[in-house]
LONU-870669 format. One record per residue (C-alpha): residue in one letter; x, y, z. Coordinates in steps of 0.1 Angstrom, whole numbers, plus 5000, padded with zeros to 4 digits. Layout:
<rs>
aXYZ ...
</rs>
This chain:
<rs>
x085554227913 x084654597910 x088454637926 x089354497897 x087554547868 x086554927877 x089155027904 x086555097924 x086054987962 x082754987976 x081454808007 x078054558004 x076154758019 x076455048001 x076654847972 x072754727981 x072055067987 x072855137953 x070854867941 x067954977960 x067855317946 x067955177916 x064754917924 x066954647917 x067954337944 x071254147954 x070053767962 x072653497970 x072553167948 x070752887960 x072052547958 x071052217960 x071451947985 x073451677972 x071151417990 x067551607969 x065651377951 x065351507916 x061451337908 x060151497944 x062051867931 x060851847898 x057451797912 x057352067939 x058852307913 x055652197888 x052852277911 x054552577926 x054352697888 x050552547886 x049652787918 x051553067902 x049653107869 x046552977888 x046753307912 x045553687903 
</rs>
C-alpha cells in the first residue's frame, strides 16, 4: 500500500519503529471463530467492561 499510494517502500519493521517513535502501535485484527457463541461473547465482553470502569 505505501508502494503504491506514496511510492515509498519500507520494511515492517521499520515501519513499527516508526510507529514507536511516534508512541503509536501496529496490532493485527482479531477475528472471530465461526463456531463462537454470540450470548456467551456478548456476555464476556459485558463484564470485561463492568471490571474495566470498576478498576482505578
Amino acid at each position: 500500500m505505501l508502494k503504491e499510494k506514496f511510492s515509498v517502500t519500507m520494511k515492517c519493521a521499520s515501519i513499527a519503529a516508526m510507529f514507536h517513535r511516534m508512541n503509536l502501535c501496529c496490532t493485527r485484527s482479531n477475528y472471530r471463530l465461526a463456531k463462537a457463541n454470540p450470548k456467551k461473547q456478548q456476555g464476556f465482553t459485558n463484564q470485561l467492561n463492568m471490571v474495566k470502569t470498576t478498576l482505578p
